[in-house]
C-alpha positions in Angstrom: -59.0 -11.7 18.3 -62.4 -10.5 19.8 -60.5 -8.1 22.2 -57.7 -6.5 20.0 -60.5 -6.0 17.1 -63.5 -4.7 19.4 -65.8 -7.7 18.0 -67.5 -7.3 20.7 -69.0 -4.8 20.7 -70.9 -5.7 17.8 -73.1 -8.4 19.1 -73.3 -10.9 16.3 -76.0 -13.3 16.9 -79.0 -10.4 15.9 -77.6 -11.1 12.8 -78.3 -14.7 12.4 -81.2 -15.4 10.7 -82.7 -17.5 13.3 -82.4 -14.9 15.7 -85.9 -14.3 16.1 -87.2 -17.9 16.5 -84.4 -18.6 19.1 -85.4 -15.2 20.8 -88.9 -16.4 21.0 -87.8 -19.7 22.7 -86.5 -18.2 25.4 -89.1 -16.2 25.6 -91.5 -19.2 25.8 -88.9 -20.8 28.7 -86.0 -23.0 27.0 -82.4 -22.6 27.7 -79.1 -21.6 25.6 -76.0 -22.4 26.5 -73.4 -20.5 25.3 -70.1 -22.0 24.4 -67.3 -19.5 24.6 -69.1 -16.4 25.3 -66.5 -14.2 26.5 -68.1 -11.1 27.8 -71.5 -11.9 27.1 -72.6 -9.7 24.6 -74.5 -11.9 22.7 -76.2 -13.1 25.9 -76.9 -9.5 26.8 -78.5 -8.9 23.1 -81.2 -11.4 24.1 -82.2 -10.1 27.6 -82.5 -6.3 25.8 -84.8 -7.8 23.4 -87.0 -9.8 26.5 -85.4 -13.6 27.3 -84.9 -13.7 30.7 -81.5 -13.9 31.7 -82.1 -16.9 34.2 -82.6 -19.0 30.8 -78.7 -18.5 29.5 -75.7 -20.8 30.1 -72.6 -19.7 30.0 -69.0 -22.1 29.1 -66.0 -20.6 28.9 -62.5 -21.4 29.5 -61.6 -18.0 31.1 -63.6 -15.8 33.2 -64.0 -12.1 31.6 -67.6 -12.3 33.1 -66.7 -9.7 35.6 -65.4 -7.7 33.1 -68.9 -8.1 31.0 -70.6 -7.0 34.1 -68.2 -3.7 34.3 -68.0 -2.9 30.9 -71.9 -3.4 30.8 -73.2 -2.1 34.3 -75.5 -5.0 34.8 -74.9 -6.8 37.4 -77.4 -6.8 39.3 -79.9 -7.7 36.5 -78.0 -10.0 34.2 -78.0 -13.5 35.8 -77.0 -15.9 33.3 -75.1 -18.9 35.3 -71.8 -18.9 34.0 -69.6 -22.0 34.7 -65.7 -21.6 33.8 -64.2 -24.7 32.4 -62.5 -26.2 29.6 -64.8 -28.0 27.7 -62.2 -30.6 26.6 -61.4 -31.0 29.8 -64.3 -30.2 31.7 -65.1 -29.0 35.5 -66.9 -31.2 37.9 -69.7 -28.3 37.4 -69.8 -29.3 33.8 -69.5 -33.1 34.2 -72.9 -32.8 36.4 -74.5 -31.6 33.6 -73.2 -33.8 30.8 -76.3 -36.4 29.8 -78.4 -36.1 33.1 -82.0 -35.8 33.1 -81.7 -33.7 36.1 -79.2 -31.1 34.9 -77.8 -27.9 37.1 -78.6 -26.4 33.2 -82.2 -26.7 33.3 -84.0 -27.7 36.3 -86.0 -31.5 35.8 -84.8 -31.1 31.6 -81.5 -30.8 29.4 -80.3 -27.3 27.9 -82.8 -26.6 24.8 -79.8 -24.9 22.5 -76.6 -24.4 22.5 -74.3 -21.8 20.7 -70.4 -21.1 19.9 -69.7 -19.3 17.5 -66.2 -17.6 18.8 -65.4 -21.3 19.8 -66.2 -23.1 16.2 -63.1 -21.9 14.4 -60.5 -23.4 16.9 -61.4 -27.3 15.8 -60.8 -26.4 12.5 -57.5 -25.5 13.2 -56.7 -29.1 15.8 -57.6 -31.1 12.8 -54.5 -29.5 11.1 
């Protein structure tokens, strides 16, 4: 859906209206993780408006992160950690992260928010 109706390239979440507070978290040093984030324009959105890109997370069943950093020319100052799994049936990666105190997601803390958006939808349609 994203792809075949260029969704994507209308950012959504500037249009939330938490945006700003969320913004300003990262800003002040907490973490998003991004659940299904496909190219990363919503991640991007942030870093152009000041979060450091260190700060996002990214989940994602399949990897169009290269394809982000093509489409976007970025890649060698976008570094959001990007960790392809399924998150029904996650990665080691992933598992290491689930409920530790010491998460790969936030170095000595947990993730501070999380996001997914494109992903909220499909459960919707598994409970029939």
């Amino acid at each position: 859906m994203c792809t075949g109706q260029g969704l994507f390239l209308d950012p959504a979440i500037p249009k939330h209206p938490s945006y700003n507070k969320i913004l300003a978290q990262l800003k002040n040093g907490a973490t998003l993780v991004d659940i299904g984030a496909f190219l990363g324009q919503d991640l991007r959105r942030f870093v152009v408006d000041g979060a450091p890109s260190t700060s996002l997370y990214v989940i994602d069943i399949v990897n169009h992160w290269d394809l982000g950093y093509d489409l976007f020319r970025d890649r060698e100052k976008f570094h959001a950690h990007y960790i392809e799994t399924d998150i029904l049936y996650p990665s080691p990666e992933l598992r290491k992260c689930k409920g530790s105190s010491q998460s790969n997601i936030k170095t000595q803390e947990h993730e501070d928010m999380q996001a997914s958006s494109p992903v909220s939808p499909l459960f919707s349609k598994l409970d029939g």
